[in-house]
N, C-alpha and C positions, 0 to 999 in steps of 0.2 A: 504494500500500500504506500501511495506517495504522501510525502508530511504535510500535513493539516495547513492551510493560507488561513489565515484569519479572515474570516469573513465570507468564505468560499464554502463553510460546511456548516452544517444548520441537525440537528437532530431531527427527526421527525419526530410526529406522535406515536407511533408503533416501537422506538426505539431504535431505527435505523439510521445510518446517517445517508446522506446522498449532497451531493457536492451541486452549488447553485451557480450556474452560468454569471459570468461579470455582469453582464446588460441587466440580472435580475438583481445583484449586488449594487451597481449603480444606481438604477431606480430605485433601490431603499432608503438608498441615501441621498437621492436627488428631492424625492418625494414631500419627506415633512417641509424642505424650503420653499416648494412651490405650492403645499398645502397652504403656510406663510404667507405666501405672497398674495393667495388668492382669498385667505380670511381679510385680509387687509384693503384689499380693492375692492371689496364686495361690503367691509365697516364703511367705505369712504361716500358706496353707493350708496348703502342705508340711510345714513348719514344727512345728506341730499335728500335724499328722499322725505325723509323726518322732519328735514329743516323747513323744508318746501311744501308739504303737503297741504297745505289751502290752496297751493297755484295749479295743482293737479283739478284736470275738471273730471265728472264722473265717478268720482272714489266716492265711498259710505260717507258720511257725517262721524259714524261712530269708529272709524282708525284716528287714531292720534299717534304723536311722535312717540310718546312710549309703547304702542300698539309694531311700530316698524323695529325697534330698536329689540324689541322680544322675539320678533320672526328671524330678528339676525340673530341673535342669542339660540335662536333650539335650532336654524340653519349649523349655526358654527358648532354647537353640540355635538350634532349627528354626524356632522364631518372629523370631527374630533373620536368620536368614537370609532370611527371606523379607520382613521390613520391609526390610531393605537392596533385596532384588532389585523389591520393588515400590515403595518411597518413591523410595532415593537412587539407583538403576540406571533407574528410567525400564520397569520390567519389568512384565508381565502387564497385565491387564484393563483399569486402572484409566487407562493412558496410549494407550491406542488408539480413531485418530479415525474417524470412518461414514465409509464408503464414500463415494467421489464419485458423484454422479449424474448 
């Protein structure tokens, strides 16, 4: 067996190991930055939107700026939980190796 790269080897849940392609290692660690970057452009929308929601025609009467600032808050949640379950839990698609042949 060739020696362990850091970063390269991942246990699975059955207790096997299997060795994870760079391009899958990269995107792990590209990932939480551009989750980052995208919580932040999307606070900036809210934001805007929050600030400005009398000038929107059409919307309810009953949204208000704390009504937008909440939708970004359980948006940013759910995205939060799912960069944990798939970055730092080892969860979903992104950490699953092909089938033996």
């Amino acid at each position: 067996m060739d020696p362990v790269t850091p970063g390269l080897w991942r246990a699975r849940r059955r207790g096997q190991n299997h060795r994870m392609s760079p391009i899958r290692v990269a995107a792990g660690r590209l990932l939480p930055w551009l989750f980052a970057l995208y919580a932040a452009a999307t606070l900036l929308h809210f934001a805007h939107n929050g600030h400005y929601l009398a000038r929107y025609p059409n919307l309810p009467a009953s949204w208000s700026g704390a009504s937008v600032y909440a939708a970004w808050g359980a948006e940013a949640a759910a995205g939060t939980l799912l960069l944990i379950n798939v970055v730092m839990l080892g969860g979903g698609a992104t950490t699953r190796s092909p089938r033996p042949s």
